[in-house]
C-alpha positions as a Markdown table, in Angstrom:
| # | Residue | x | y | z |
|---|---|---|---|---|
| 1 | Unk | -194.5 | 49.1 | -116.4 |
| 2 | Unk | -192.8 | 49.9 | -113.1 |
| 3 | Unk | -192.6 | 47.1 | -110.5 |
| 4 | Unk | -195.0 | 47.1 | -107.7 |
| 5 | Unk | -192.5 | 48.0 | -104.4 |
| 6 | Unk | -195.0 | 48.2 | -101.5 |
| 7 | Unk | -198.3 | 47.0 | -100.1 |
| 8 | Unk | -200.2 | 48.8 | -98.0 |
| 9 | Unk | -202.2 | 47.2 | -95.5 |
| 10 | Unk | -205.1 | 49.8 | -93.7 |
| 11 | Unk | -206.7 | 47.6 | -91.2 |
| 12 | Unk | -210.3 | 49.7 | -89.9 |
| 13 | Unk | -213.3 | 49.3 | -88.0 |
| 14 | Unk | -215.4 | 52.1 | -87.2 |
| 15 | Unk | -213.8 | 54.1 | -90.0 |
| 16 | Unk | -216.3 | 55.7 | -92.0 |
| 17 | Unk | -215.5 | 59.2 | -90.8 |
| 18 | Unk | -212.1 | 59.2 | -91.8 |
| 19 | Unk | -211.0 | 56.7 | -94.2 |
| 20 | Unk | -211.8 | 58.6 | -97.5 |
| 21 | Unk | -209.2 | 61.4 | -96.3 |
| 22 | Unk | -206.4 | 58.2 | -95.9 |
| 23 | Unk | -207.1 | 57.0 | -99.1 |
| 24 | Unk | -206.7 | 59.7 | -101.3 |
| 25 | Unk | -203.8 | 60.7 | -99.3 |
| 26 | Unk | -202.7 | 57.1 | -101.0 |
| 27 | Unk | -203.9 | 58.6 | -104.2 |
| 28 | Unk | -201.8 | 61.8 | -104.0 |
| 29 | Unk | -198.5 | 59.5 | -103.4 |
| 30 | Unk | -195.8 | 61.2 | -106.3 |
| 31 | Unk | -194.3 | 56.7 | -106.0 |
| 32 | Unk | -197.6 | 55.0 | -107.4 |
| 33 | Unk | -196.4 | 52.0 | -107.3 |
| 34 | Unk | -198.0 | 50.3 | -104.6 |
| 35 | Unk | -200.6 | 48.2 | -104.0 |
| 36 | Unk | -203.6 | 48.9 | -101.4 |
| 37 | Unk | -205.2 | 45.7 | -99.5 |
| 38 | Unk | -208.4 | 47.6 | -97.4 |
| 39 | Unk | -208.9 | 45.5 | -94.2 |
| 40 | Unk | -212.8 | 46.1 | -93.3 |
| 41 | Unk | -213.1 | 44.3 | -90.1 |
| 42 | Unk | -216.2 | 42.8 | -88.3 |
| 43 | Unk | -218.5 | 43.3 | -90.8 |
| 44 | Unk | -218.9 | 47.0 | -90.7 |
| 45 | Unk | -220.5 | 48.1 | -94.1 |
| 46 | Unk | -220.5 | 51.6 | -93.3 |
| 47 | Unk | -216.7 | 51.7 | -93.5 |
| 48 | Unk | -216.9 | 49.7 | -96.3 |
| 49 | Unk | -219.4 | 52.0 | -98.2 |
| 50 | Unk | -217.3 | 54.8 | -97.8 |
| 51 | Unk | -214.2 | 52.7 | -99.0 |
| 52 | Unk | -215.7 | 51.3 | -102.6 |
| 53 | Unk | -215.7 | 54.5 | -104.4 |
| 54 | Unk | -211.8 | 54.3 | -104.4 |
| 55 | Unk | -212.1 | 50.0 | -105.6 |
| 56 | Unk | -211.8 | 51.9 | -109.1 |
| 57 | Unk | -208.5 | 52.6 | -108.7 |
| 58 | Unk | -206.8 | 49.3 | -109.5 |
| 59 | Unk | -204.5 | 49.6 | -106.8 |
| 60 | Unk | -207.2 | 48.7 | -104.6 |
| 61 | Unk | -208.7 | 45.9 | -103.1 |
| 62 | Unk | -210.9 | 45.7 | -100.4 |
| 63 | Unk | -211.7 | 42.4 | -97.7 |
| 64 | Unk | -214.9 | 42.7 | -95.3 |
| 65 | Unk | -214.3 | 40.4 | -92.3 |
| 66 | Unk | -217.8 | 39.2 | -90.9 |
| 67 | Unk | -216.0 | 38.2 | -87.6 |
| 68 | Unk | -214.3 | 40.8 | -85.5 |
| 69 | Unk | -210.7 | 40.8 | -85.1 |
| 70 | Unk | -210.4 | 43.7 | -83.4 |
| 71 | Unk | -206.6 | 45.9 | -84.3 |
| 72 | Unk | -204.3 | 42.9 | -83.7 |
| 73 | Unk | -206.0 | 40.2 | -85.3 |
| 74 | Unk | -206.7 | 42.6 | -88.5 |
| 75 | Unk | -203.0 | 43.5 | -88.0 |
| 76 | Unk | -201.8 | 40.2 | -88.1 |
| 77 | Unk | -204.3 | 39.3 | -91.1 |
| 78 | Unk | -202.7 | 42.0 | -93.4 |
| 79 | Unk | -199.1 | 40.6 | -92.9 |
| 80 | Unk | -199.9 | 37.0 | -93.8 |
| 81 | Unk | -201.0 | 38.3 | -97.4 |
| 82 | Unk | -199.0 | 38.1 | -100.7 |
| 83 | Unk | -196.6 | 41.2 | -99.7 |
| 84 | Unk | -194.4 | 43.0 | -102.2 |
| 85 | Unk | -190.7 | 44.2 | -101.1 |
| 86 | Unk | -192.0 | 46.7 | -98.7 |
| 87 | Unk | -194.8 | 46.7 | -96.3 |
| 88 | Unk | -196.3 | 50.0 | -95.2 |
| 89 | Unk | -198.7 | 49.8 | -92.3 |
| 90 | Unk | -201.7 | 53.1 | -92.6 |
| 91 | Unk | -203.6 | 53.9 | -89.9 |
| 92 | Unk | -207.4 | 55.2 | -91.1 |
| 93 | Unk | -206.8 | 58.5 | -89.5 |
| 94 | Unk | -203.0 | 58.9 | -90.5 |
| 95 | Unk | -202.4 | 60.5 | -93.4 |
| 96 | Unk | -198.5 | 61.7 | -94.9 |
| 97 | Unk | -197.4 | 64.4 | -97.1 |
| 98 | Unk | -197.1 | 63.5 | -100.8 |
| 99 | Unk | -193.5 | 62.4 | -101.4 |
| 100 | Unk | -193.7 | 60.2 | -98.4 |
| 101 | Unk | -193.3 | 57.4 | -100.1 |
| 102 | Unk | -190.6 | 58.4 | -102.7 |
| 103 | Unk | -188.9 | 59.9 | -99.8 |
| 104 | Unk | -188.7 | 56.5 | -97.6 |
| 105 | Unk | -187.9 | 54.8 | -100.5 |
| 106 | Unk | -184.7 | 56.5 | -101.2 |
| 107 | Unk | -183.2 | 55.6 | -97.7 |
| 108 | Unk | -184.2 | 52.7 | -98.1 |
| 109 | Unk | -182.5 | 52.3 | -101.3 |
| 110 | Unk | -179.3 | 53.8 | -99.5 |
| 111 | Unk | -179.5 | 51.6 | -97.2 |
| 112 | Unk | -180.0 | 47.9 | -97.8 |
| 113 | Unk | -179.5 | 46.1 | -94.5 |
| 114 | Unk | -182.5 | 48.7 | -92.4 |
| 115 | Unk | -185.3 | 46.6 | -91.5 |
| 116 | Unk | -187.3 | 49.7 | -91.1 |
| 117 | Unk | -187.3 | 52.5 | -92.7 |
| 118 | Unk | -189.7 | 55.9 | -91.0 |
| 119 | Unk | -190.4 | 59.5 | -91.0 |
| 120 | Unk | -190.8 | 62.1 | -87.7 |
| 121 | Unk | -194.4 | 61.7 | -87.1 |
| 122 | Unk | -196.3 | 65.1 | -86.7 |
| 123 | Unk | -199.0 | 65.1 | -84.5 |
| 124 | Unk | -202.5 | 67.1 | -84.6 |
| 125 | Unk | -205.9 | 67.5 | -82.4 |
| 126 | Unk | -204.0 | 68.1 | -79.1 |
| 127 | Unk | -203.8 | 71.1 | -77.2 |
| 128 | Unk | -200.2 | 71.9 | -78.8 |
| 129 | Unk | -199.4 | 70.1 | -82.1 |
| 130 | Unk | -195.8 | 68.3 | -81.7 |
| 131 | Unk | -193.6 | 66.2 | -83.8 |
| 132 | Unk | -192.8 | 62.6 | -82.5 |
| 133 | Unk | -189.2 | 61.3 | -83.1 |
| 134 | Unk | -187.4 | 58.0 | -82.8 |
| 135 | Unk | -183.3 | 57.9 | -83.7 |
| 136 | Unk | -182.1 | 55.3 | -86.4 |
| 137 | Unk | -180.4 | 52.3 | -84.9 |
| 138 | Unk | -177.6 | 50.4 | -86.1 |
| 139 | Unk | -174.9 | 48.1 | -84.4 |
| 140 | Unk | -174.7 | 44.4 | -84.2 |
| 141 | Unk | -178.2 | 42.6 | -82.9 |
| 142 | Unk | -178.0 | 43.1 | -79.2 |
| 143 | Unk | -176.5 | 46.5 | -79.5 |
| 144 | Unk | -179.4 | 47.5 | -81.8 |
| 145 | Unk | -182.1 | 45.5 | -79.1 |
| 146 | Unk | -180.0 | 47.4 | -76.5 |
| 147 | Unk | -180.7 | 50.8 | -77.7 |
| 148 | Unk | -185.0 | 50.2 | -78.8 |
| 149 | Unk | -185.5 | 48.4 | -75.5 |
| 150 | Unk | -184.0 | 52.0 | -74.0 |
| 151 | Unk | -186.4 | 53.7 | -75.5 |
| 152 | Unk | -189.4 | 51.7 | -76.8 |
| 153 | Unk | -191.2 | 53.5 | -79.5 |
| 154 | Unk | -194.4 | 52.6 | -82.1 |
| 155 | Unk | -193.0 | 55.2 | -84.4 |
| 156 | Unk | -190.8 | 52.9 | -86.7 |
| 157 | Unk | -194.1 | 50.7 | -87.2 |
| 158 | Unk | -195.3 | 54.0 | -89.1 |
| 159 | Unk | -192.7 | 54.0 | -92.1 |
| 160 | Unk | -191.4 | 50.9 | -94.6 |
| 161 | Unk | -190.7 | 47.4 | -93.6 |
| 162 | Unk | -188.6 | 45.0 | -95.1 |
| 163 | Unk | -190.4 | 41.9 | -96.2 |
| 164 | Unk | -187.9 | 39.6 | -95.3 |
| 165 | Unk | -187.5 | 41.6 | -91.6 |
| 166 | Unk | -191.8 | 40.5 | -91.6 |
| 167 | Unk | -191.2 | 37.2 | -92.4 |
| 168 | Unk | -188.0 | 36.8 | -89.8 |
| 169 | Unk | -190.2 | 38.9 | -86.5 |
| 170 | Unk | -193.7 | 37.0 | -87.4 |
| 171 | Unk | -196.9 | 38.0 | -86.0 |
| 172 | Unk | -197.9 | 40.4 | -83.6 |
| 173 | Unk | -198.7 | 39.0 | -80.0 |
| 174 | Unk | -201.7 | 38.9 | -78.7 |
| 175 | Unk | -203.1 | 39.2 | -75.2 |
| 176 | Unk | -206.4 | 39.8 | -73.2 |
| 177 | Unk | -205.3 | 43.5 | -72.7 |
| 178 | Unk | -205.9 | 44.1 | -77.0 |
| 179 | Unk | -202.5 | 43.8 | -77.2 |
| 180 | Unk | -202.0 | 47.2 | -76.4 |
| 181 | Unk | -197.9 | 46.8 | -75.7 |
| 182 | Unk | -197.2 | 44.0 | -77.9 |
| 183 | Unk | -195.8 | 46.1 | -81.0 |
| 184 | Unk | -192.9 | 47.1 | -79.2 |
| 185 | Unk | -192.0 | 43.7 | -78.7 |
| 186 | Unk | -192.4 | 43.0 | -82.8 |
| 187 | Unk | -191.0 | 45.8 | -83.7 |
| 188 | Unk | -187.9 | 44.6 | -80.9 |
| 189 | Unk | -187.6 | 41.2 | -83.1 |
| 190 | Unk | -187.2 | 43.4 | -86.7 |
| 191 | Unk | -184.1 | 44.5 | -85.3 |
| 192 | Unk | -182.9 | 40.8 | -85.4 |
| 193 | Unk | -182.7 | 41.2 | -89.2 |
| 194 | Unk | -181.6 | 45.1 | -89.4 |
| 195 | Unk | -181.3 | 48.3 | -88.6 |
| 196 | Unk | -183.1 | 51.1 | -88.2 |
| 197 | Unk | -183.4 | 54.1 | -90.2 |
| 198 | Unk | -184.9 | 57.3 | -89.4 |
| 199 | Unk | -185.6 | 60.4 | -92.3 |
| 200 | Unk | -185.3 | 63.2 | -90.4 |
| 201 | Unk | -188.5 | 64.6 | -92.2 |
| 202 | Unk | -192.1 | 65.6 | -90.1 |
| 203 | Unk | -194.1 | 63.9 | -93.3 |
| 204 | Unk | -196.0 | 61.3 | -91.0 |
| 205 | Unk | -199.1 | 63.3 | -89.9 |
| 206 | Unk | -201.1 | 61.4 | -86.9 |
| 207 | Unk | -204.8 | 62.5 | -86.0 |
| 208 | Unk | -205.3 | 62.2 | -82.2 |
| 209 | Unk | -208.7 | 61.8 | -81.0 |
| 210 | Unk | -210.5 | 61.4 | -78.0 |
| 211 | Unk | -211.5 | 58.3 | -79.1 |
| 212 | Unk | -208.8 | 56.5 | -80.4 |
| 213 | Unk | -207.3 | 53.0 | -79.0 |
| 214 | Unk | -204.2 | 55.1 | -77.4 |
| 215 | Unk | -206.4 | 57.8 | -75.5 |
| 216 | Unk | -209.0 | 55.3 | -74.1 |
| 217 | Unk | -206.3 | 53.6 | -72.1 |
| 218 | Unk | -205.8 | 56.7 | -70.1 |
| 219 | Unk | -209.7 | 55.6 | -68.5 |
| 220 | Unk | -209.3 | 52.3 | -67.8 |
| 221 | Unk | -208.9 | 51.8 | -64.0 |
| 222 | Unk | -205.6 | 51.1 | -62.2 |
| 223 | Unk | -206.4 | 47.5 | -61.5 |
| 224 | Unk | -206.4 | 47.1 | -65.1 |
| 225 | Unk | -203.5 | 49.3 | -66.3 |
| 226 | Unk | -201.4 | 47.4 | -63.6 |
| 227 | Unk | -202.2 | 43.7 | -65.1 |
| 228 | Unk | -201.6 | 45.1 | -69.1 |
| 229 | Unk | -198.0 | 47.0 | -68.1 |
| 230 | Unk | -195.9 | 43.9 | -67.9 |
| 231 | Unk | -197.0 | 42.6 | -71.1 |
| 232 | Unk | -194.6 | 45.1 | -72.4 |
| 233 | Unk | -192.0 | 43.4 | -70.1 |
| 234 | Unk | -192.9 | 39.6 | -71.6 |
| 235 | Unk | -193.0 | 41.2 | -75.1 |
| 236 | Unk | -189.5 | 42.7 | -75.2 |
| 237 | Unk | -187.9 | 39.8 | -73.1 |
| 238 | Unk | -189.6 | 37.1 | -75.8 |
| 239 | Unk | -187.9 | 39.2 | -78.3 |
| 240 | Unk | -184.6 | 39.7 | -76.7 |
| 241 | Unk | -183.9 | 37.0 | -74.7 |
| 242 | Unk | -183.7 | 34.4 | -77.5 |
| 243 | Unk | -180.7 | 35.8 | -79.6 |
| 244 | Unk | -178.6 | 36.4 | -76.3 |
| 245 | Unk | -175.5 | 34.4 | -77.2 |
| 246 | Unk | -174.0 | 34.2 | -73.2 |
| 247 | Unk | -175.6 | 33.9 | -69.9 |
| 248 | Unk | -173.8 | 37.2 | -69.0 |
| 249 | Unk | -175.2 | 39.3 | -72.6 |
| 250 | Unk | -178.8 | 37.1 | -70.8 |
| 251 | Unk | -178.8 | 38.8 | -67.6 |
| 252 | Unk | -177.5 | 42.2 | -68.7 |
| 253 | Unk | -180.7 | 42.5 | -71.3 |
| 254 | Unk | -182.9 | 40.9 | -68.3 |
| 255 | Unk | -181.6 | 43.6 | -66.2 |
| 256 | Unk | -182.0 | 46.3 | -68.9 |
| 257 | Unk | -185.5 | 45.6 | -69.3 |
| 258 | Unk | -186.5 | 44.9 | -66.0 |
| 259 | Unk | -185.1 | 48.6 | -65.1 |
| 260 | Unk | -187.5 | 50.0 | -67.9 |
| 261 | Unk | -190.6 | 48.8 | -66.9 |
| 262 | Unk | -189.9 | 49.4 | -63.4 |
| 263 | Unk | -188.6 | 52.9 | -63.5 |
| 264 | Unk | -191.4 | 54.7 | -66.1 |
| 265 | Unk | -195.0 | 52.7 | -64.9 |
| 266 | Unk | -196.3 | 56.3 | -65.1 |
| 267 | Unk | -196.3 | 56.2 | -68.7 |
| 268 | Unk | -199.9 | 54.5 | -68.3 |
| 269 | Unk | -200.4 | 55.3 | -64.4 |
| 270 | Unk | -201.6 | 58.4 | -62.3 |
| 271 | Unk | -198.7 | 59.8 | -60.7 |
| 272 | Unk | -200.3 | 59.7 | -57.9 |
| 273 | Unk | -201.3 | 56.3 | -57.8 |
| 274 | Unk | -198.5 | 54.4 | -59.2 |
| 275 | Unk | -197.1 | 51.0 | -58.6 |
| 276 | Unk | -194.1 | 50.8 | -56.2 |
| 277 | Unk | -190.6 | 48.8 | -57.6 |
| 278 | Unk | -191.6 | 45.7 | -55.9 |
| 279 | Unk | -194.9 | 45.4 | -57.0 |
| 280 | Unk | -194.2 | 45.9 | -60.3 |
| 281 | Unk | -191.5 | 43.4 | -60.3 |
| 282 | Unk | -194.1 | 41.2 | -58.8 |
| 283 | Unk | -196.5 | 41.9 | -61.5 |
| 284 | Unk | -193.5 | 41.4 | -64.2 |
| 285 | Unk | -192.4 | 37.6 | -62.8 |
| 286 | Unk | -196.3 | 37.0 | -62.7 |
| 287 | Unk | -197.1 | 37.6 | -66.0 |
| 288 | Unk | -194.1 | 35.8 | -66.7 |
| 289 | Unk | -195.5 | 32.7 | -64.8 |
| 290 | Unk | -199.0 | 33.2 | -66.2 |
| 291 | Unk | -197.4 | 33.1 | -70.4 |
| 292 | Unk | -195.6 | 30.0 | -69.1 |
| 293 | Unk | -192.6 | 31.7 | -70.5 |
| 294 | Unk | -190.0 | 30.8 | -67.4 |
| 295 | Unk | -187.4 | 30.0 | -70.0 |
| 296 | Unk | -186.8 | 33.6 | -71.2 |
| 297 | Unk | -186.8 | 34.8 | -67.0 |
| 298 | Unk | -186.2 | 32.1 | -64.0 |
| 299 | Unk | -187.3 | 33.3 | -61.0 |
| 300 | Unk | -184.1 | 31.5 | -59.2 |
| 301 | Unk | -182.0 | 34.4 | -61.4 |
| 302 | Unk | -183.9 | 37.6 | -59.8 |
| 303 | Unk | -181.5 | 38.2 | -57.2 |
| 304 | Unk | -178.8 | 38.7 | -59.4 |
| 305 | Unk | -181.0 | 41.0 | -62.0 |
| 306 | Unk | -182.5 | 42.9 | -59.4 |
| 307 | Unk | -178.7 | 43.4 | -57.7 |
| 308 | Unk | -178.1 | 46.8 | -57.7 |
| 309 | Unk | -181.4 | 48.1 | -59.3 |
| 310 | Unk | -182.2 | 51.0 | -56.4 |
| 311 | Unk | -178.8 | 52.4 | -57.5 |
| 312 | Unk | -180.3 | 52.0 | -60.9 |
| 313 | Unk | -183.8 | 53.6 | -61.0 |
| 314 | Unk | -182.9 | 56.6 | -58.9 |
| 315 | Unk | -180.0 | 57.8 | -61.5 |
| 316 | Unk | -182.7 | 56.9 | -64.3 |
| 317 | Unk | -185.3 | 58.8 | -62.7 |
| 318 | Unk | -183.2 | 61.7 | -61.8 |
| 319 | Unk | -183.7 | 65.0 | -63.7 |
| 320 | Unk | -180.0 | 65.0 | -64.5 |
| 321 | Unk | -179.1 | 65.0 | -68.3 |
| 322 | Unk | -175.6 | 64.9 | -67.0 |
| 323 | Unk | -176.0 | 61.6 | -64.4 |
| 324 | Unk | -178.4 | 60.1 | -66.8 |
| 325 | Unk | -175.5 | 60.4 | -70.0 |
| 326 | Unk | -172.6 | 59.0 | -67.4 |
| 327 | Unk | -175.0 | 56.2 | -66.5 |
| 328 | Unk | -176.0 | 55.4 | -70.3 |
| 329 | Unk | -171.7 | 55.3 | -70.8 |
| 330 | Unk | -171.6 | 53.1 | -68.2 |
| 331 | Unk | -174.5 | 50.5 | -69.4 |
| 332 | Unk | -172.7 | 50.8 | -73.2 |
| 333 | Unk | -169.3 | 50.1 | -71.8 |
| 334 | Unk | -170.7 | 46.8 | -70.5 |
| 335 | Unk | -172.5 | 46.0 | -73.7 |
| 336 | Unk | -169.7 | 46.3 | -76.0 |
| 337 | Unk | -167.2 | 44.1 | -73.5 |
| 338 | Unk | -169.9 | 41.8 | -73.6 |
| 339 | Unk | -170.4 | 41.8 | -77.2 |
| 340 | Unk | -166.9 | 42.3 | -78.2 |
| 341 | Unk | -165.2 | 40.5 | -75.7 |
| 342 | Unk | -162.0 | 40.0 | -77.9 |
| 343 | Unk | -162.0 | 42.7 | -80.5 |
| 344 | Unk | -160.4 | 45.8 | -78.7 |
| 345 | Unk | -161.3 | 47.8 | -82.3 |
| 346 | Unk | -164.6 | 47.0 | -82.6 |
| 347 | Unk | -165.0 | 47.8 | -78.9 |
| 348 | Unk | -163.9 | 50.9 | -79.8 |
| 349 | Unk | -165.8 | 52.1 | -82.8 |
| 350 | Unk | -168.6 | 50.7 | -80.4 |
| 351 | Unk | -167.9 | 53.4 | -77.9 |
| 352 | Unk | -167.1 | 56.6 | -80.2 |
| 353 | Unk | -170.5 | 55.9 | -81.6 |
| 354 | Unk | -171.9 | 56.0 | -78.2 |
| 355 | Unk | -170.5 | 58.5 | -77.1 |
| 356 | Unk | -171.2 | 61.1 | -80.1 |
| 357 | Unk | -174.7 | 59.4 | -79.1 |
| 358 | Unk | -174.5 | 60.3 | -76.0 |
| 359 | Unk | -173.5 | 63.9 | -76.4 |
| 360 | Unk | -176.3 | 64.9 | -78.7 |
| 361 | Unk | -178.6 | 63.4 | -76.2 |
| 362 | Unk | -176.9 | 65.5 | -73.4 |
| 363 | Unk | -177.1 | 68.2 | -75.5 |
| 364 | Unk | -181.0 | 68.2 | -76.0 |
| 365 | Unk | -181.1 | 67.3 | -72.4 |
| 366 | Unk | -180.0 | 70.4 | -71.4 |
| 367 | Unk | -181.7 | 72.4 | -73.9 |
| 368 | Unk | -185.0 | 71.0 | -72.6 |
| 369 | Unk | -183.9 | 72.0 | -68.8 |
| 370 | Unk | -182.9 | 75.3 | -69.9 |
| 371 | Unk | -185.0 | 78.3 | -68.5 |
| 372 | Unk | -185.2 | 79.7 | -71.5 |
| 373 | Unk | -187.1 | 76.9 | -73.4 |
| 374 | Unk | -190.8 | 76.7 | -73.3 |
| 375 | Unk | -191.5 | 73.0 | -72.0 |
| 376 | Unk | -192.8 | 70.6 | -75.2 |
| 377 | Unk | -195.8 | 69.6 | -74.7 |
């Protein structure tokens, strides 16, 4: 008999609707060889009613909680179980096609020392379906921390993880604000043990409702969305700032993420309502104050990380593909002196893998500011 390669873990409340469809998704997998742990939280028998015709398929096992952990708490419950080489994280409205598994497996195979291993994540129930994408990332620890913290994303959280890359991150944060930020900053301390590998497949399929965790932020008010924002910014410095090896890699990564959270608040905010660069720095060194986590950002150093941020944010903000690919040269220049201060080769090979990067960035850039392209949605 085959071994067992991968545990599922489906944490759901409130599921009853939809959970049947995820599981025989499960069911359909052409790789069988998993194992299924069902997550019922806060006692909800409804979900669990709907869940116990599939208990007959021994891959399945099933745990009501009578207390509610609500998603991060469940989350956290599921990766502190007996785990087998890979753990796959299911949403109870996700479902994948059927070679998902098999698929991921095989990169993964190829591919020893990736952390993560995930799929293009199609999305349904929107106005316009779309297809969510995230690029592999590789490089030595900071580079790889340099290049998520760019572009934060849930989407590798969607695919196969390592259990060893588990053990090494730990458990999700949690927060009064449901944690709604904090897997960026887990998915930041994977990257301490690996890379990154995307399959440039659209097999993921994600269900978006009206009701889900991710839309209901959109209606919470601003007072709110402006105390939960810089939990993203204490998430990704907890995970970064620790394997910075000198104060100068330190306050390039403080400046790196700083510049992030202050340049894109509108990912949660109304445009029209959004906070300015100094009150969001304020909010940032509060909630750093507030976590008691002065060691990972002393105030005494924001002059010099704030030095030259205007500069910053209005090249990052700019609708220039071409200012915002010179800028990103500029930042990866620094990185790899700072990284490779006395190899001139791997410098190098640092920069040439930039650069190609860069250019097929610049390239989709400019194919998105094209005229002739209808705008994604």
């Amino acid at each position: 008999m085959s071994t067992t390669r991968i545990t599922v873990g489906l944490p759901v409340y409130k599921g009853a609707d939809l959970i049947s469809k995820a599981l025989d998704c499960l069911q359909r997998q052409t790789f069988g060889n998993f194992g299924a742990i069902i997550s019922v939280d806060g006692g909800d028998e409804e979900t669990a009613v709907a869940c116990r015709p599939f208990l007959t398929d021994p891959r399945f096992r099933m745990v009501v909680h009578s207390d509610r952990l609500d998603w991060v708490g469940n989350f956290n419950w599921l990766l502190q179980q007996e785990l087998q080489e890979f753990f796959c994280y299911r949403q109870h409205d996700d479902t994948t096609a059927p070679e998902f598994f098999e698929t991921l497996l095989q990169a993964a195979d190829e591919e020893p020392n990736a952390a993560a291993i995930y799929a293009d994540c199609r999305y349904s129930g929107m106005e316009h379906d779309f297809t969510e994408t995230f690029p592999s990332i590789e490089g030595e620890p900071v580079e790889r921390l340099f290049q998520y913290v760019q572009r934060v994303s849930a989407v590798p959280v969607r695919g196969l993880i390592r259990l060893p890359a588990i053990r090494h991150a730990g458990l999700v944060r949690s927060d009064e604000f449901r944690a709604f930020w904090q897997i960026g900053g887990c998915l930041a301390k994977l990257l301490h043990w690996g890379n990154f590998k995307r399959v440039p497949k659209p097999i993921y399929y994600r269900l978006y409702r009206d009701d889900g965790f991710g839309r209901q932020i959109q209606f919470r008010s601003e007072l709110w969305k402006q105390n939960a924002w810089p939990t993203i910014f204490t998430a990704l410095l907890d995970a970064v700032i620790p394997i910075c090896r000198t104060p100068e890699e330190r306050l390039f990564m403080q400046q790196v993420i700083l510049d992030q959270i202050v340049a894109y608040p509108n990912l949660i905010f109304d445009p029209n309502n959004e906070l300015n660069s100094s009150d969001a720095i304020a909010k940032c060194i509060e909630r750093v104050k507030l976590e008691g986590n002065s060691h990972l950002l002393d105030v005494q150093d924001l002059p010099a990380i704030v030095e030259g941020q205007k500069r910053r944010l209005e090249i990052m903000l700019s609708r220039s593909p071409v200012r915002m690919a010179i800028y990103r040269s500029r930042q990866a220049y620094r990185l790899a002196k700072l990284v490779h201060p006395q190899s001139l080769v791997r410098r190098a090979s640092y920069q040439i893998r930039h650069s190609a990067d860069m250019l097929r960035r610049l390239a989709s850039g400019l194919r998105r500011h094209s005229p002739q392209k209808v705008p994604r949605p």
